[in-house]
N, CA and C of each residue as an Amber inpcrd file, in Angstrom:
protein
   663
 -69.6000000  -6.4660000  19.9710000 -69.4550000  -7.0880000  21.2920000
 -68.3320000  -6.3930000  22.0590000 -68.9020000  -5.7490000  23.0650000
 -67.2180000  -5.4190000  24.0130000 -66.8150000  -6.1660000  25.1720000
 -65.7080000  -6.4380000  25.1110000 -64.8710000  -7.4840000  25.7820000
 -64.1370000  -6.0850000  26.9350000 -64.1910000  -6.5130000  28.0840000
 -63.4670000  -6.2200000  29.1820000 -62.1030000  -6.0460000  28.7760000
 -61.2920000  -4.7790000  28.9590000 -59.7530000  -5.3100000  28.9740000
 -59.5020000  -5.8730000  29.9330000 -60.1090000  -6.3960000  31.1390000
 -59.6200000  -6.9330000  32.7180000 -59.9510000  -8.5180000  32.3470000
 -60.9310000  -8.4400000  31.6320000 -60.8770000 -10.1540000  30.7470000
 -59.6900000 -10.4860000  29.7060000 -59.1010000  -9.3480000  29.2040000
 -58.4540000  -9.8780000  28.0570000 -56.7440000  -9.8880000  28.7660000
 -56.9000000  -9.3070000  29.8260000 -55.5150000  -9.0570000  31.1780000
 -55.2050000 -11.0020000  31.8220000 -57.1510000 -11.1190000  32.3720000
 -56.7970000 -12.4250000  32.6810000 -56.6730000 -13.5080000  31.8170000
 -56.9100000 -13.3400000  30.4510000 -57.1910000 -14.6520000  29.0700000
 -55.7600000 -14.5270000  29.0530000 -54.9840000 -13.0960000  28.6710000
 -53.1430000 -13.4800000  28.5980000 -52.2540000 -13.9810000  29.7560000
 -53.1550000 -13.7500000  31.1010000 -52.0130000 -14.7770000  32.0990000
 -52.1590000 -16.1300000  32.2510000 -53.7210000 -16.1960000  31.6790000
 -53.8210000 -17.6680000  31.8600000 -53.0200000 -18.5430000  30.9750000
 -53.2500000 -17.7620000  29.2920000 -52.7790000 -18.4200000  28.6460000
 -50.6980000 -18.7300000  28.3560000 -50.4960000 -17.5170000  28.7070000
 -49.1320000 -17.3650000  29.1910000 -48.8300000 -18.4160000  30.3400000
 -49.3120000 -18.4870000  31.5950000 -48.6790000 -19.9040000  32.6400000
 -48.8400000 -20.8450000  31.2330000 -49.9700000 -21.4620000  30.8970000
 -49.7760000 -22.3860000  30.2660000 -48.6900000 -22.9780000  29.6170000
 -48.3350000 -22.2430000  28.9580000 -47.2560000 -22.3550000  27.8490000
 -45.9100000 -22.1480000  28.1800000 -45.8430000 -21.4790000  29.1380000
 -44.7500000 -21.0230000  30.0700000 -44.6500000 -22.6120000  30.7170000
 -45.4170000 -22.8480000  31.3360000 -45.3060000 -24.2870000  31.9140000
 -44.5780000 -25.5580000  30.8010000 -45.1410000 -25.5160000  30.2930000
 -44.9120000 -26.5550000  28.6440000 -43.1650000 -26.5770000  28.5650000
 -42.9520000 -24.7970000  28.2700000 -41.9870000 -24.6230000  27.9620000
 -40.3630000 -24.9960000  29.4440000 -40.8750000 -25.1170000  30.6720000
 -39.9660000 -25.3130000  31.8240000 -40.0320000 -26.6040000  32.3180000
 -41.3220000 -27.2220000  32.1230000 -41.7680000 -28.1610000  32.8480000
 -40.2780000 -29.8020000  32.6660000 -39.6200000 -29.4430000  31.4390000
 -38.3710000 -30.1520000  31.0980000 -37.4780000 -30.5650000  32.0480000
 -37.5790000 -29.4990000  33.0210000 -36.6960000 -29.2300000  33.7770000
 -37.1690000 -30.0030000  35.2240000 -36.8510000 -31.0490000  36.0230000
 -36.7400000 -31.5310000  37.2680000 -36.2420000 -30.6150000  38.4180000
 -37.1450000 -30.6870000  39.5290000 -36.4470000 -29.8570000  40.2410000
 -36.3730000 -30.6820000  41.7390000 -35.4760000 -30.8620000  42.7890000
 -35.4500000 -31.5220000  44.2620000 -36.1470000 -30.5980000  44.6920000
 -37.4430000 -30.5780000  45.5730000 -37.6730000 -29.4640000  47.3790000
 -37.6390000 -30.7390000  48.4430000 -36.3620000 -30.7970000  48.7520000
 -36.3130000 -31.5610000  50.3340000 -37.3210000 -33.5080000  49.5510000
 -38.6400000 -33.1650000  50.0830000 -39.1250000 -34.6240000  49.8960000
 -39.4200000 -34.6910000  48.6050000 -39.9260000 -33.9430000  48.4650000
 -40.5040000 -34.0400000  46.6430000 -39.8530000 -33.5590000  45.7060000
 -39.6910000 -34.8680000  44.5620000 -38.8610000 -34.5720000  42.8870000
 -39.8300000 -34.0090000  42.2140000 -39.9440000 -32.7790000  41.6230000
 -41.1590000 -32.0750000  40.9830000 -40.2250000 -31.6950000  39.6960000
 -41.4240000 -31.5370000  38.5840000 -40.9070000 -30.3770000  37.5370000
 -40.8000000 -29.0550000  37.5660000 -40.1840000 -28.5430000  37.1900000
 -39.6770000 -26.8410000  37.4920000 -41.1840000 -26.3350000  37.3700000
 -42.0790000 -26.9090000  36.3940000 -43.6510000 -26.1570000  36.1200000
 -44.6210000 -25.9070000  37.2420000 -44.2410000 -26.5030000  38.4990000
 -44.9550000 -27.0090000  39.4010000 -45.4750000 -25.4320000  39.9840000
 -44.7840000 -24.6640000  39.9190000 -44.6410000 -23.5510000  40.3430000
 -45.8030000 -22.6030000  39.6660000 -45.7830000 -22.8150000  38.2630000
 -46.3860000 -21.6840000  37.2800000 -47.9080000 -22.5110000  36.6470000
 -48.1800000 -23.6250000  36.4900000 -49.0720000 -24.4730000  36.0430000
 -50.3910000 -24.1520000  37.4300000 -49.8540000 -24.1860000  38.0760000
 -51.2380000 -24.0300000  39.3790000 -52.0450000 -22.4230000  39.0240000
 -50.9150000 -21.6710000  38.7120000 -51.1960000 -19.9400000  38.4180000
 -52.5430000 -20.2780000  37.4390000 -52.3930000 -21.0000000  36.6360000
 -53.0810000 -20.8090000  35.5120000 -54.7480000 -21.9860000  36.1150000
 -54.5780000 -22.4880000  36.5870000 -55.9720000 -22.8650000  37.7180000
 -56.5100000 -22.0390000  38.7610000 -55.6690000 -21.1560000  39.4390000
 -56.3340000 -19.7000000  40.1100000 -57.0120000 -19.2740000  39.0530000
 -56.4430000 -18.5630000  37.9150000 -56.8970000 -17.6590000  37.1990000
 -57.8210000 -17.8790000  36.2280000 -58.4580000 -19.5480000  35.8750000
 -59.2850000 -20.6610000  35.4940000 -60.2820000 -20.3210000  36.7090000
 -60.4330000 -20.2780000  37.8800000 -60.9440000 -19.9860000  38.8430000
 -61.3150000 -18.7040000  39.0500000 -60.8810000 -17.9950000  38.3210000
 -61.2590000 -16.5290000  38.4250000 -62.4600000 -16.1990000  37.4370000
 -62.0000000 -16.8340000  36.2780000 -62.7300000 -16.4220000  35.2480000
 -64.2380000 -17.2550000  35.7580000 -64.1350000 -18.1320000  35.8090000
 -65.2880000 -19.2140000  36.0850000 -66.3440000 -18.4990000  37.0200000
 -65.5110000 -17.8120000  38.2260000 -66.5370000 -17.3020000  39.7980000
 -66.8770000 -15.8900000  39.0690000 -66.0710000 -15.2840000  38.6770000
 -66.6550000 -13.6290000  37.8130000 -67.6640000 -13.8270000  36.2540000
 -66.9850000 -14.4470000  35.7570000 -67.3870000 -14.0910000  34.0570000
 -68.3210000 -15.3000000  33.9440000 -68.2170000 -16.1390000  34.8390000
 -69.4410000 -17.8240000  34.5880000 -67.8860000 -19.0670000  33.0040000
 -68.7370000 -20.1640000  33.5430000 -68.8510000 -21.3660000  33.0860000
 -68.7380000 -20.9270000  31.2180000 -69.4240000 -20.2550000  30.5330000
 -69.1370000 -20.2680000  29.3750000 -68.2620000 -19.5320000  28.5970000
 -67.6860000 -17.9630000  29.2930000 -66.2260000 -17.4090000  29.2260000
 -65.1390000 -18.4820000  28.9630000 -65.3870000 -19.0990000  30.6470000
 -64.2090000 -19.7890000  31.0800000 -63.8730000 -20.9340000  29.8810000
 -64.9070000 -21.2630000  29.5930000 -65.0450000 -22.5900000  28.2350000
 -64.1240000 -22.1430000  27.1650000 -64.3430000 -20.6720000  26.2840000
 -63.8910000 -20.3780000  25.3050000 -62.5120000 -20.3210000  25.8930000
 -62.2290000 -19.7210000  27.0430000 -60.6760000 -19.5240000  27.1600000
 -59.7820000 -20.3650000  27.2180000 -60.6260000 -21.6260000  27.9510000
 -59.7410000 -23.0780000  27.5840000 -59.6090000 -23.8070000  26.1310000
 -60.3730000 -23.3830000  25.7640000 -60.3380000 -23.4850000  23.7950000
 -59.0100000 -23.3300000  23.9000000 -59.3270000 -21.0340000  23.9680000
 -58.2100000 -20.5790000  23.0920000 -57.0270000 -21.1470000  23.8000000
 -56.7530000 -21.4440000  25.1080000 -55.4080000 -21.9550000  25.7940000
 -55.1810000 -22.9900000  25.1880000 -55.9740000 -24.6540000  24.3370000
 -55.4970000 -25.2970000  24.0870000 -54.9970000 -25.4850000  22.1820000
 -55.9180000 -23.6880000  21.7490000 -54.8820000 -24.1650000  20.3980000
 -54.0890000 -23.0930000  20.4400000 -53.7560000 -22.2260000  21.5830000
 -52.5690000 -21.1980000  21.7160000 -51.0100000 -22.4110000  21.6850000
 -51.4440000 -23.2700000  22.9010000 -50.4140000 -24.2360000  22.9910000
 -50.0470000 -25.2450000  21.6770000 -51.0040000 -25.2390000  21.0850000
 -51.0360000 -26.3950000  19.6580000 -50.1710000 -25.2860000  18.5980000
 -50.4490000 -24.4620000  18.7530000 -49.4600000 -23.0100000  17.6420000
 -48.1890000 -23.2860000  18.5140000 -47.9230000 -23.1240000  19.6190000
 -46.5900000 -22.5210000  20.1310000 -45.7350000 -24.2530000  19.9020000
 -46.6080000 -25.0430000  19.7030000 -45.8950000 -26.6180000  19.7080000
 -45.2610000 -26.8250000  17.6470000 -46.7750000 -25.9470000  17.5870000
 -46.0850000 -26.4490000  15.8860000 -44.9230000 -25.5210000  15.6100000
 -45.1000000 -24.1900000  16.4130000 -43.8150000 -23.3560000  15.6560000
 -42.7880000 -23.9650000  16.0670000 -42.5300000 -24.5780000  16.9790000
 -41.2550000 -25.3580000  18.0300000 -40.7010000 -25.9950000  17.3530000
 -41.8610000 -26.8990000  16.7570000 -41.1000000 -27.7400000  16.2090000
 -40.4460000 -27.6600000  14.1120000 -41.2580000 -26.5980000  13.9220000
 -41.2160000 -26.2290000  12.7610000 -39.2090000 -25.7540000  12.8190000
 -38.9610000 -25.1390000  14.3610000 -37.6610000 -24.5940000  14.5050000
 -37.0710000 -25.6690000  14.6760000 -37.2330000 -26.8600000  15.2390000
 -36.7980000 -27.8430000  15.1700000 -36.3330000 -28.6070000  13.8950000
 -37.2300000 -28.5710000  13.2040000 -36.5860000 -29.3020000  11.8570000
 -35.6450000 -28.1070000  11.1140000 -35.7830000 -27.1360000  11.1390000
 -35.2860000 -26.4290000  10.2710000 -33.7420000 -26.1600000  10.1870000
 -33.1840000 -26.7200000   9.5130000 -30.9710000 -26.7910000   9.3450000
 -30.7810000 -25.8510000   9.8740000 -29.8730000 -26.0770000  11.3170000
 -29.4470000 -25.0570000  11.9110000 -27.9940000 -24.3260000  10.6280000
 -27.8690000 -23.4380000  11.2250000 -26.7440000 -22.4620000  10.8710000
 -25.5110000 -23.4140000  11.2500000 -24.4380000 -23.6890000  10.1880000
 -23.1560000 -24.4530000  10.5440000 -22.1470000 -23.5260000  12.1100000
 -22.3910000 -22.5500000  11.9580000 -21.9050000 -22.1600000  13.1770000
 -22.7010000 -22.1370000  14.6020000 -23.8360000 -22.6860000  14.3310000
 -24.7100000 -22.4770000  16.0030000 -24.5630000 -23.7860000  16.1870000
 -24.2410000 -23.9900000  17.5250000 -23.9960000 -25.2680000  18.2670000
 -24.8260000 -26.0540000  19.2800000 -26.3940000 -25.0550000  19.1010000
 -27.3070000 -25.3530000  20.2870000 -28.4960000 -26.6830000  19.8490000
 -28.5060000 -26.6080000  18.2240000 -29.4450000 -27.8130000  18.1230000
 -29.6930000 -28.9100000  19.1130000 -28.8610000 -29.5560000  19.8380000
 -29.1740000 -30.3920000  20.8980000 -29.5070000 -30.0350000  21.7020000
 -29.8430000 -28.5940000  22.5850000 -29.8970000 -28.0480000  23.5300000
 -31.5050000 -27.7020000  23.2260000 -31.8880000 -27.3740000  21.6600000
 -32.8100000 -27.0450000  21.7490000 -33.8810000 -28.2470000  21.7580000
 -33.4780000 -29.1180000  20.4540000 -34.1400000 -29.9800000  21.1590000
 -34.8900000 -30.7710000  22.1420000 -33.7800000 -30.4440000  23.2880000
 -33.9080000 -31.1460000  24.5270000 -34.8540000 -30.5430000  25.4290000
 -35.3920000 -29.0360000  25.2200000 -35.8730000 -28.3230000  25.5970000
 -37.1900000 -28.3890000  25.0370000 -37.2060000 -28.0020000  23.9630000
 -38.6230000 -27.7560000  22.6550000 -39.0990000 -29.1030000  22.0000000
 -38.2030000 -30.3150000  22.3860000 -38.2830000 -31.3980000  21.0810000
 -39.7300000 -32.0100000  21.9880000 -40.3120000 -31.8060000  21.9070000
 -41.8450000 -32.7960000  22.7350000 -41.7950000 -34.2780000  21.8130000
 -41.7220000 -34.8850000  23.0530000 -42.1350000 -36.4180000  21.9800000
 -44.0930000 -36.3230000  22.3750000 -44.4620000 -37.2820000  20.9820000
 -45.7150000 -37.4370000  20.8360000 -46.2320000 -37.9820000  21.7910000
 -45.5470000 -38.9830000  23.2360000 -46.0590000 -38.9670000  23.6900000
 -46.5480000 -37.9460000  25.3680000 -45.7580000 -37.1810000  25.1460000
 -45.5600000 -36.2770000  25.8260000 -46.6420000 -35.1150000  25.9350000
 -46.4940000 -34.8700000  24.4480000 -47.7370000 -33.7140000  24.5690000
 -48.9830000 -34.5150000  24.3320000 -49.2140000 -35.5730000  24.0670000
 -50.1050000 -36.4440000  24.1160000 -50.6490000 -36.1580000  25.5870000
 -49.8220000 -36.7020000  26.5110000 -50.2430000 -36.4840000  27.8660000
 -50.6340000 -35.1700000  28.7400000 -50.0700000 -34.2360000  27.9410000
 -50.1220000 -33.0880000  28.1200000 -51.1320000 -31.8720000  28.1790000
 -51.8430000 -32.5220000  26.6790000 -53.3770000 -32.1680000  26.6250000
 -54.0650000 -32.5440000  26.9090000 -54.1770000 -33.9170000  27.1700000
 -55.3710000 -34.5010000  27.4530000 -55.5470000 -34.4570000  29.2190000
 -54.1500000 -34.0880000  30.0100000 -54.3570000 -33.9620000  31.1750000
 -55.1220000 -32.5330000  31.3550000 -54.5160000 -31.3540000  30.4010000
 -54.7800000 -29.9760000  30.5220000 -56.6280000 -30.0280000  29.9180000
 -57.2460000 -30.4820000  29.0440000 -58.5070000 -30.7100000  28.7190000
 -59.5030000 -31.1130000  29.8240000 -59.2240000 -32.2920000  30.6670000
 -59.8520000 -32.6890000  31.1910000 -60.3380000 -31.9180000  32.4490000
 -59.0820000 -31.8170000  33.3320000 -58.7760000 -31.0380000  34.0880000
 -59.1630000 -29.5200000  34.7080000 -59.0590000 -28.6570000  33.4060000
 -59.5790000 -27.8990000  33.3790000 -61.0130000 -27.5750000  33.0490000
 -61.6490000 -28.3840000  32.3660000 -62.8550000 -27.9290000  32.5540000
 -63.5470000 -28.8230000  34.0300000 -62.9520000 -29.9020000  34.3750000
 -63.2220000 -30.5570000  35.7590000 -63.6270000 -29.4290000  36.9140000
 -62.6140000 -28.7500000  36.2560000 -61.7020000 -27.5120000  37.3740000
 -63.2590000 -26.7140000  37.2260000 -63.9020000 -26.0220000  35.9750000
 -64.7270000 -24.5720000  35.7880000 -65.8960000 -25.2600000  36.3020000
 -66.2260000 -26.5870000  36.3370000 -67.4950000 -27.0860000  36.0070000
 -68.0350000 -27.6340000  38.0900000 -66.6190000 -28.1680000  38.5140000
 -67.1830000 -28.0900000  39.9500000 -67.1910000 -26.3390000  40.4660000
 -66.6310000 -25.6980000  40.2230000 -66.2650000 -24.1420000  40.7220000
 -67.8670000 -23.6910000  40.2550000 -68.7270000 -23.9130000  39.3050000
 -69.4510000 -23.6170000  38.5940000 -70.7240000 -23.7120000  39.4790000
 -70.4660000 -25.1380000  39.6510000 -72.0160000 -26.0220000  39.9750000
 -71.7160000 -25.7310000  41.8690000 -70.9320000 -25.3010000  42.0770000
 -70.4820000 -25.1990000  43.7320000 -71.1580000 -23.4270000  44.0430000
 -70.7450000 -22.9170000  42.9360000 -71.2130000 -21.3990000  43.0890000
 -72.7340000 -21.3390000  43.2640000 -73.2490000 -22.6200000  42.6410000
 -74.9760000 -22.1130000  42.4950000 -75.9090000 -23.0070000  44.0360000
 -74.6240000 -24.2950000  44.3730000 -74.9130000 -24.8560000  45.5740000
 -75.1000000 -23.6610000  46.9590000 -73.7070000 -22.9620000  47.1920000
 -73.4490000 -22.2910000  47.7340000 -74.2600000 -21.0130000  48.0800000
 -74.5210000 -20.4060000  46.9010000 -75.6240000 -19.0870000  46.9180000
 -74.2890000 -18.2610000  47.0620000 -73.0020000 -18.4180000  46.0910000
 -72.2040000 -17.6130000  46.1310000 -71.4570000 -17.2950000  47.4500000
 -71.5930000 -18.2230000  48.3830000 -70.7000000 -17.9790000  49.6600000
 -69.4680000 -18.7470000  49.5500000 -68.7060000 -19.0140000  50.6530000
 -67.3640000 -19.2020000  50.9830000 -66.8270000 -19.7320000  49.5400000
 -66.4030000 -18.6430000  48.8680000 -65.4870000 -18.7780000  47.5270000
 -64.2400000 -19.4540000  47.9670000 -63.6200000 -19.7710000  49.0000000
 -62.1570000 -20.8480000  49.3920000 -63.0820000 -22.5800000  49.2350000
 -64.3060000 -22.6630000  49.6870000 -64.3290000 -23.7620000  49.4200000
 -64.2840000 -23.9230000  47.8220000 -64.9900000 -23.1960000  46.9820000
 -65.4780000 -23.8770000  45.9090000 -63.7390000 -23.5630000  44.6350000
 -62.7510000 -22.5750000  44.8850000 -61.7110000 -22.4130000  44.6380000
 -60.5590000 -23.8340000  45.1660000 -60.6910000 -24.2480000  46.0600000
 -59.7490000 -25.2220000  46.3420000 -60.5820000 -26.5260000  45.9980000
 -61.8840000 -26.6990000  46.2040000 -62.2940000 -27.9750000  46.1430000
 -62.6830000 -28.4050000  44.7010000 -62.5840000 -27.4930000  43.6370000
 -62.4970000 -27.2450000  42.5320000 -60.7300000 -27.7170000  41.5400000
 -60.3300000 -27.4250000  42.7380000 -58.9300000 -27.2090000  42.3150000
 -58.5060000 -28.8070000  42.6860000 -59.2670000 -29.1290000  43.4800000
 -59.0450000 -30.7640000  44.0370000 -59.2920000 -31.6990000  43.0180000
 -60.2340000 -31.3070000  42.8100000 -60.5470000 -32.1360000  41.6260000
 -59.9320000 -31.6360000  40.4050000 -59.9010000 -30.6380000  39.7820000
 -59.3240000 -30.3850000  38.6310000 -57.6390000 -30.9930000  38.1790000
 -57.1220000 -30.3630000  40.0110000 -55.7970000 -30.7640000  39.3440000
 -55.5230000 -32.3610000  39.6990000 -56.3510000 -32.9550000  40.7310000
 -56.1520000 -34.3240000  40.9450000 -56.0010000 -35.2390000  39.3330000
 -57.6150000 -34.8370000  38.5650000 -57.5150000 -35.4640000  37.7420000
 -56.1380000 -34.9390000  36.2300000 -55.8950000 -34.0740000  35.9960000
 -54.9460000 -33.6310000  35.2660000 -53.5640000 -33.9250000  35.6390000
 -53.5680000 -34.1740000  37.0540000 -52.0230000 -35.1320000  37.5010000
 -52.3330000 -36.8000000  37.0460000 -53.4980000 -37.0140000  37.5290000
 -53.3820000 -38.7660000  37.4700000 -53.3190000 -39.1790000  35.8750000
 -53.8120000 -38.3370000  34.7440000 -53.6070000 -37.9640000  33.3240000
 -52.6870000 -38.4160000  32.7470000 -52.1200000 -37.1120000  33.0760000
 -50.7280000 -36.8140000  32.2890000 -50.0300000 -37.6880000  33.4270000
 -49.7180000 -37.7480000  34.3950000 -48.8590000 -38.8800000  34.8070000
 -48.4020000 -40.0930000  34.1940000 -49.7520000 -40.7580000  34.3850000
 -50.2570000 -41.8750000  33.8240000 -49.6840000 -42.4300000  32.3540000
 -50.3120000 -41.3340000  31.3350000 -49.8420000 -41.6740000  30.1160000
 -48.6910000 -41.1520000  29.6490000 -47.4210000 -40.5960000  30.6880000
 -46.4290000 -39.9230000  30.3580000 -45.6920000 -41.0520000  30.6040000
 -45.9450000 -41.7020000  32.0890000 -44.8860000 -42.6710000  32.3480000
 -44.9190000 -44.1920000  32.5770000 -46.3700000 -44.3170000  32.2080000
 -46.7680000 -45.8130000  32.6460000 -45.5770000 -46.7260000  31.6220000
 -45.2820000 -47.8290000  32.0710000 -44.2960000 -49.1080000  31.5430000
 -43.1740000 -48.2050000  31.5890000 -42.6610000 -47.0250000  31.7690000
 -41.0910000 -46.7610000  32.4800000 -40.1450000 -47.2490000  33.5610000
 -41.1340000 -47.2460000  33.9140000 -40.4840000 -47.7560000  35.2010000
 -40.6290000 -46.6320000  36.4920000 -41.2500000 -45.6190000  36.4520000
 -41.3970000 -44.5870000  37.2150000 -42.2650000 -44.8570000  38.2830000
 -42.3080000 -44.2560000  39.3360000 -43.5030000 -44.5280000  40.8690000
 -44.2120000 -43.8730000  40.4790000 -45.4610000 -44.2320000  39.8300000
 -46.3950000 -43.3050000  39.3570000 -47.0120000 -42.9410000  40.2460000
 -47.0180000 -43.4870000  41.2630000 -48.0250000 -43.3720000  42.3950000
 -47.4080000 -42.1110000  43.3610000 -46.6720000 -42.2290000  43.1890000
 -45.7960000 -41.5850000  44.2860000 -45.5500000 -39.5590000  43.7240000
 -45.1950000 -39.9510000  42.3100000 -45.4450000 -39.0200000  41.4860000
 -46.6790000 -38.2750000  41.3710000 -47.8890000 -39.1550000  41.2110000
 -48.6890000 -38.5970000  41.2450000 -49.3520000 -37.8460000  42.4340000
 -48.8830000 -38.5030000  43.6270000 -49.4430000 -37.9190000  44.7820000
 -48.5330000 -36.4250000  44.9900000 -47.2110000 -36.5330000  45.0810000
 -46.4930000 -35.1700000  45.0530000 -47.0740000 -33.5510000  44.0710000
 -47.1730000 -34.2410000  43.0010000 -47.6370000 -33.2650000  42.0510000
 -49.2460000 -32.8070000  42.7580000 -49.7490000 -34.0780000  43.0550000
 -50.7210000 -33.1950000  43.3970000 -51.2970000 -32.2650000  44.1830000
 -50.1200000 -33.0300000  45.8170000 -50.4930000 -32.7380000  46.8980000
 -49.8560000 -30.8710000  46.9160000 -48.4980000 -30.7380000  46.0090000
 -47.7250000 -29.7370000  45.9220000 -48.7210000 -28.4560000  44.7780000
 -49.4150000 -28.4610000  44.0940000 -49.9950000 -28.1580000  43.1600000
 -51.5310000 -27.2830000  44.2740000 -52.2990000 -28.3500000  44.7350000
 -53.0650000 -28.1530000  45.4740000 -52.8000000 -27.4330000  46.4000000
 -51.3050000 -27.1410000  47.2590000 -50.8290000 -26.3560000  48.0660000
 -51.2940000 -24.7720000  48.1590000 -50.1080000 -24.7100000  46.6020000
 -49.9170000 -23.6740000  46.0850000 -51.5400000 -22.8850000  46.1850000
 -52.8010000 -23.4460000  45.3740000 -53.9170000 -22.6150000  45.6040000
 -54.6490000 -22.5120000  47.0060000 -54.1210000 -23.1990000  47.9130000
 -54.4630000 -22.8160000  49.1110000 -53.7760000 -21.6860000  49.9110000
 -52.2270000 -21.3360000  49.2770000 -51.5890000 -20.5960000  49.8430000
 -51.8610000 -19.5270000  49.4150000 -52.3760000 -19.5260000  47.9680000
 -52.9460000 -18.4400000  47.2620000 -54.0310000 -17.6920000  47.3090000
 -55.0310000 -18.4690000  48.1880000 -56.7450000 -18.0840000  48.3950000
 -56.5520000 -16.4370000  48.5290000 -55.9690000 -15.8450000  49.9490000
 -56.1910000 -14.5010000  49.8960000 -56.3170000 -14.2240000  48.4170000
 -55.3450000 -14.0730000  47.6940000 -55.1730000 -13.3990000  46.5780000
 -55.9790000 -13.3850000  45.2100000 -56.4850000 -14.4530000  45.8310000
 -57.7990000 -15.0550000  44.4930000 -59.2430000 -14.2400000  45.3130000
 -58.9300000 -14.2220000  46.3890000 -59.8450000 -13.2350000  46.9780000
 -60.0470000 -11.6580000  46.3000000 -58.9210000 -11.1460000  46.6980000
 -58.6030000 -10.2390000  46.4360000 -58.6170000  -9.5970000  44.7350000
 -58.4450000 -10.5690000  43.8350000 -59.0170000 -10.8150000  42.6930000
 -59.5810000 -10.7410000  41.8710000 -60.8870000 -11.6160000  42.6600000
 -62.0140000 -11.3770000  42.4990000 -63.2040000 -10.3160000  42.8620000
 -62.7360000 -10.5080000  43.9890000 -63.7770000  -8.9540000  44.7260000
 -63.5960000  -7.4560000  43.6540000 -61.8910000  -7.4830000  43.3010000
 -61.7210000  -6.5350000  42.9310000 -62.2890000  -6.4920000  41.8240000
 -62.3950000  -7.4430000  40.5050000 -62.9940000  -7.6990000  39.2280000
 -64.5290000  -7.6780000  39.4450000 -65.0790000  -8.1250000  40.6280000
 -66.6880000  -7.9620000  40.6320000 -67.0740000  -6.6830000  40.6860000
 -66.5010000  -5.8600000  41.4600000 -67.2580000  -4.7170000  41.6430000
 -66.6880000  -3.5410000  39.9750000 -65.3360000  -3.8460000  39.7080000
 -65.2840000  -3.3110000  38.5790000 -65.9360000  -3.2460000  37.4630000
 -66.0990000  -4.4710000  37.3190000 -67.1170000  -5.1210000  35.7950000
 -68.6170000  -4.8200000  35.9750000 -68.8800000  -5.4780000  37.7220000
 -70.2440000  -5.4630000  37.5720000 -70.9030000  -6.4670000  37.3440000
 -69.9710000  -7.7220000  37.2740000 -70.4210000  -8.7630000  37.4400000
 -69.9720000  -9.7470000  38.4770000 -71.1750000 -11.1000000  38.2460000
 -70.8580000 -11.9400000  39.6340000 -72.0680000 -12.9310000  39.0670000
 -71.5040000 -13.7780000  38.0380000 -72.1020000 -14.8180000  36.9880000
 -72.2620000 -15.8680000  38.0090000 -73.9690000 -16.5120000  37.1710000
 -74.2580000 -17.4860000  38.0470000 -74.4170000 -18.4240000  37.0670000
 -74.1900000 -19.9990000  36.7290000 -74.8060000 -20.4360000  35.5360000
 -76.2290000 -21.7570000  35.9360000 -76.8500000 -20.9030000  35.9380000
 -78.2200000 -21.2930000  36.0830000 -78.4320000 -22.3630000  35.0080000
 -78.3810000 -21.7100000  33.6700000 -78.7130000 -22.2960000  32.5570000
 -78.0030000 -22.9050000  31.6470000 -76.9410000 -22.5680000  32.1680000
 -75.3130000 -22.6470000  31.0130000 -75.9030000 -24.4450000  30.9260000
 -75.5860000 -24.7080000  29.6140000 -75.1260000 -26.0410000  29.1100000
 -74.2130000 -26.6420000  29.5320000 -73.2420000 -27.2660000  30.2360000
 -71.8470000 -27.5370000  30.6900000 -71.0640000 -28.4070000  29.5730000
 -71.6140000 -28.5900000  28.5070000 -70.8300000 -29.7050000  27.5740000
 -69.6990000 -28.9660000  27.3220000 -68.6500000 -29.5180000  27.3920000
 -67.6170000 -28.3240000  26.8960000 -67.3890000 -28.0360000  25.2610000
 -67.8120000 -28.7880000  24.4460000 -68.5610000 -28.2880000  23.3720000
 -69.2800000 -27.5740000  22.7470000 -70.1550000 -27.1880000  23.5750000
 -71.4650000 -26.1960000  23.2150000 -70.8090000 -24.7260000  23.6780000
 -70.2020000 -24.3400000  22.3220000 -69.7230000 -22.9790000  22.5110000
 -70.6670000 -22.0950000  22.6990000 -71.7030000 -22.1410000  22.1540000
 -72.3690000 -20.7920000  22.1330000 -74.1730000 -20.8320000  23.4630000
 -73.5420000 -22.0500000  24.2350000 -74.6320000 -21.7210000  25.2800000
 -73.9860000 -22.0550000  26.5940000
């Protein structure tokens, strides 16, 4: 079987935001109205490029790559924490630091996947079924309105089961993340343009899924 290196270029950025996200998202950040996580920034990257694969390579690429993105992240969580338990050195002083960073509580990445699962295939499966509505025209609608739904539902998710009985404005939360998230791939369209056009005419492809199965299960159709 030969695999594209321009597929295996976009499987490592996708899967890289991911985890990259995981790994910052710790971090709170102020812009003026909205309290966001530092991830807010790098987590959308990885729904362009979910969007890429989906409009070039089709619906059943895109499937396996969200696989491999969700046990790339299940490895990078167990090694974390494998460093986590392990007796620091009497002279390193960062164990709390790392913790605080790497320590995921269960319910955390709980929320985490199941927002990133859903979401994303939400995300391949309207982009999918929009491409075959369309007859392959205006790729900004089916890229953002894809993205509407994908990341709507992967905010109301992980929101939800991150912070419900905290005491947090979930509502309020949830609308920021989303409305800020959703931004980002609108600000991005040229470039997902640009993207793509460039990957179609390279490869030679411009996947339609006529037939594809959509279960996200059914690996091999």
């Amino acid at each position: 079987m030969n695999i594209s290196y321009r597929l295996v270029i976009i499987t490592a950025v996708f899967i890289t935001c991911l985890i990259t996200a995981n790994i910052i998202a710790v971090k709170v950040i102020s812009l003026g109205f909205f309290i966001l996580p530092a991830a807010v920034f790098v987590f959308p990257v990885s729904y362009i490029f979910g969007d890429v694969l989906t409009e070039v390579y089709g619906y059943r690429t895109a499937r396996r790559v969200i696989w491999l993105g969700f046990g790339c992240n299940l490895i990078f969580v167990f090694f974390a924490w494998i460093g986590q338990i392990l007796p620091p050195a009497e002279f390193w002083q960062a164990q709390g630091s790392y913790e605080a960073i790497l320590g995921y509580t269960p319910r955390l990445l709980a929320a985490s996947l199941c927002g990133y699962i859903v979401g994303e295939f939400a995300n391949s499966f309207v982009l999918a079924r929009m491409k075959i509505r369309t007859k392959g025209r205006w790729l900004w609608s089916r890229t953002i309105g894809s993205t509407i739904i994908g990341e709507g539902l992967d905010t109301v998710i992980f929101i939800t089961l991150a912070f419900a009985g905290t005491g947090s404005p979930i509502g309020t939360m949830i609308w920021h993340h989303w409305l800020f998230k959703t931004g980002i791939e609108v600000v991005a369209t040229p470039a997902t343009y640009a993207i793509v056009n460039w990957l179609k005419r390279s490869e030679g492809i411009d996947a339609y899924d006529h037939e594809t199965k959509y279960n996200p299960f059914a690996f091999s159709s």
